[in-house]
C-alpha positions in Angstrom: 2.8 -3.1 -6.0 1.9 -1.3 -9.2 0.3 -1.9 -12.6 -0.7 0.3 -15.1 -4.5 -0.6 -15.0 -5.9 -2.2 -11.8 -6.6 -6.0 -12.1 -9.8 -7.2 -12.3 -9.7 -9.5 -9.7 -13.6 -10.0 -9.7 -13.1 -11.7 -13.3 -10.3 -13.6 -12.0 -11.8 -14.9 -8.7 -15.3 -15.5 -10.3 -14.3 -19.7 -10.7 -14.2 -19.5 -6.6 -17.8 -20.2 -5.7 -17.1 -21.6 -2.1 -14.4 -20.3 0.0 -14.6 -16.7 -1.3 -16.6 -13.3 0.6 -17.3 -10.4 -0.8 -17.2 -7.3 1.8 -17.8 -3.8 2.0 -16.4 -1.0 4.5 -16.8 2.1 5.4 -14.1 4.5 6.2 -11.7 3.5 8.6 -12.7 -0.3 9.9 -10.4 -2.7 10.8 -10.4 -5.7 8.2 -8.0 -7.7 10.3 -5.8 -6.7 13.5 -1.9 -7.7 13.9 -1.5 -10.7 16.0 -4.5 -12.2 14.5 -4.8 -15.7 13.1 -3.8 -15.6 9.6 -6.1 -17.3 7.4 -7.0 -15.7 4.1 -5.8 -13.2 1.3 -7.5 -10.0 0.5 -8.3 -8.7 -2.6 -8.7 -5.0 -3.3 -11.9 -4.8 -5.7 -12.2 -1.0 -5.1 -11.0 1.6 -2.8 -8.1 1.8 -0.8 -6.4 0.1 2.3 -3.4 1.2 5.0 -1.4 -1.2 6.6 -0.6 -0.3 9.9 2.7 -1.5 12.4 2.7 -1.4 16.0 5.8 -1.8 18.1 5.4 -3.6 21.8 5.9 0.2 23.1 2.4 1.4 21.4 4.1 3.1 18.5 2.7 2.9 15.3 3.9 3.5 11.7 1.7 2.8 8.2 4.2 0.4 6.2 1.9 0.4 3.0 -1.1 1.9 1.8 -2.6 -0.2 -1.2 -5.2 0.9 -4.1 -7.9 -1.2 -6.4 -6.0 -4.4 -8.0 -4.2 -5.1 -5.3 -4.3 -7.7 -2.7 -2.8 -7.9 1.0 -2.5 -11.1 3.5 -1.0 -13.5 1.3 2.2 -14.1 4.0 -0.7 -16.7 5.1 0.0 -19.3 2.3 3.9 -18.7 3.2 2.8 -20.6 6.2 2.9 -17.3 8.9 0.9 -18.1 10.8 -0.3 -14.4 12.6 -1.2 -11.1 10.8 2.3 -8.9 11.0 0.0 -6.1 10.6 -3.6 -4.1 11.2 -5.5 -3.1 7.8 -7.5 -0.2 8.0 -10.0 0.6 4.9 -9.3 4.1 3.9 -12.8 5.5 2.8 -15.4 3.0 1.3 -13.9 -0.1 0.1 -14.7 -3.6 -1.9 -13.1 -6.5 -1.0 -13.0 -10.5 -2.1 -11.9 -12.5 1.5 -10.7 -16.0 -0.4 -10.0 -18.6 2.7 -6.0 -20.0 2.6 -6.8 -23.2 1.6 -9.2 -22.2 -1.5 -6.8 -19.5 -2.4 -4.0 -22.2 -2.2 -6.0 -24.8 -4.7 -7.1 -21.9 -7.1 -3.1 -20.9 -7.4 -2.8 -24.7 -8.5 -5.6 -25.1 -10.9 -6.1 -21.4 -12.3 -3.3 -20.9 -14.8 -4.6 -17.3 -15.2 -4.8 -16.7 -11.7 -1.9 -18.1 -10.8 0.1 -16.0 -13.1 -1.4 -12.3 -12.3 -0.5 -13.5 -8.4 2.8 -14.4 -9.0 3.4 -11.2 -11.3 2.0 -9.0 -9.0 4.2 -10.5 -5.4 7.3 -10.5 -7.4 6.5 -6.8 -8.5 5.9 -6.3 -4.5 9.0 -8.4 -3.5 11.5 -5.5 -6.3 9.5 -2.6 -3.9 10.8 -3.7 -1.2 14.4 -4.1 -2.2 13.9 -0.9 -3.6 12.6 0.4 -0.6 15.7 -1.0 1.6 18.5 0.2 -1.4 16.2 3.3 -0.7 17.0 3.6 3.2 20.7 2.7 2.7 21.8 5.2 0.2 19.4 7.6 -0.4 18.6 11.6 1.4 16.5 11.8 3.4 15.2 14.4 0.8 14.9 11.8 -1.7 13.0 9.0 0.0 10.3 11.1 1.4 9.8 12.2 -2.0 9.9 9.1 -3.0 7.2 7.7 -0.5 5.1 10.6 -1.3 5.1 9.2 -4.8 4.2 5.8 -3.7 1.5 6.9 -0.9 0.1 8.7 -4.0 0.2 5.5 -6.3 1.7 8.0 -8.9 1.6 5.9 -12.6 4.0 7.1 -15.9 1.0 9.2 -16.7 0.3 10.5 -13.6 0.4 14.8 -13.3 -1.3 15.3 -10.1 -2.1 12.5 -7.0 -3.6 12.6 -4.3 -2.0 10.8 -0.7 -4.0 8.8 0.9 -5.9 11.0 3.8 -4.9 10.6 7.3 -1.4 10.3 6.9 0.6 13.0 9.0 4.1 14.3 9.2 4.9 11.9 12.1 3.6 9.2 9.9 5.8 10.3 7.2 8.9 10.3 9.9 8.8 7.4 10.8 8.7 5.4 7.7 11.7 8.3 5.8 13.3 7.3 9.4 14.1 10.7 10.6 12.4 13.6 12.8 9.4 15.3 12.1 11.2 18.7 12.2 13.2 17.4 8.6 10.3 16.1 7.4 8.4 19.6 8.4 11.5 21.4 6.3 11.5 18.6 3.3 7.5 19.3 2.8 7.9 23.4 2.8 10.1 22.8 0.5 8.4 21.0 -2.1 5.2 23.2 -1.9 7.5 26.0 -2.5 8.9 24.6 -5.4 5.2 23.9 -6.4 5.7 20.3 -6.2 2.8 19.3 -3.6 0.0 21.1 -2.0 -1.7 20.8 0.7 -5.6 19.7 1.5 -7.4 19.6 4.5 -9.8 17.2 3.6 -8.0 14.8 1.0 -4.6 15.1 2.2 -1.6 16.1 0.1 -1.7 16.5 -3.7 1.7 14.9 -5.2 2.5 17.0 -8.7 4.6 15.6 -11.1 7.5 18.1 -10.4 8.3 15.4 -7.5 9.8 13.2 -10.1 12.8 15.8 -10.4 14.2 15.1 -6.5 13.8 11.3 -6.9 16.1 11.2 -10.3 18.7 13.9 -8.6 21.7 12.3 -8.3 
């Protein structure tokens, strides 16, 4: 999901005053674990947020990573009724916890509210179908390129992003769906081409070159 400025989610959640947490992370805790009962949404206030898959077999594979104005967990007032994934605060993080059945009667009374939320999920529900139009028909060139660009939360303005740390070529095979030797090729290719570059400590710098592989037809 992606707007052109973050929400301000701390305006629009300030009617909650029961019901609603406020919580801040570190780097790299565990807000809430697959399998886990499935009870309230998220809000991203500040920072950022993987969302992490793990097969019966111990594999594991990042499905999203999210940014400030965001919000994750809301398959609970869908009626699911178990987390479908781990969420992992990348770096320090501010969050809003709102319990299902606040967050259910705020979405009823809140106008406002209501509309941002429904905005932003149906924004999320066209990624997705993107995403899978993505897998059918796209390279395997193109949708790496094009997960690069989404890791990095890269805007219309954007020149240079940075990926969210801690996400590695295996990561990167896994959700392109090929090996790690293509994905090894794809990546010396682009920093060739000067179109990412590579940092130990922040990760991988998206430039807006990128752009050029994704609209390649």
């Amino acid at each position: 999901m992606k707007t052109d400025l973050p929400v301000d989610w701390e305006t629009l959640l300030s009617g909650i005053s029961r019901g609603k947490t406020v919580l801040k992370y570190g780097a790299n805790h565990t807000i809430f674990t697959q399998g886990q009962l499935a009870d309230a949404v998220f809000f991203l206030l500040e920072g950022k947020v993987k969302l992490v898959v793990a097969s019966h077999e111990g594999k594991e594979a990042i499905v999203a990573t999210l940014g400030s104005g965001e919000f994750f967990g809301e398959g609970c007032l869908a009626g699911q009724p178990l987390r479908m994934a781990t969420a992992i605060s990348v770096g320090d993080c501010n969050l809003a916890k709102v319990e299902k059945p606040m967050m259910a009667r705020m979405l009823h009374e809140e106008q406002g509210l209501a509309e941002m939320f429904v905005a932003l999920l149906l924004s999320r529900v066209i990624r997705y179908e993107a995403d899978f139009v993505d897998q059918l028909f796209n390279s395997s060139e193109k949708r790496l390129a094009r997960i690069l660009l989404l890791l990095s939360h890269f805007g219309k303005e954007s020149r240079t992003e940075t990926v969210v740390p801690g996400i590695h070529q295996e990561h990167l095979a896994q959700m392109v769906g090929t090996t790690r030797s293509r994905i090894n090729h794809f990546m010396n290719k682009f920093r060739e081409l000067g179109f990412i570059d590579y940092n130990s400590e922040g990760g991988y710098t998206v430039h807006r070159g990128l752009l050029s592989v994704v609209r390649h037809d």
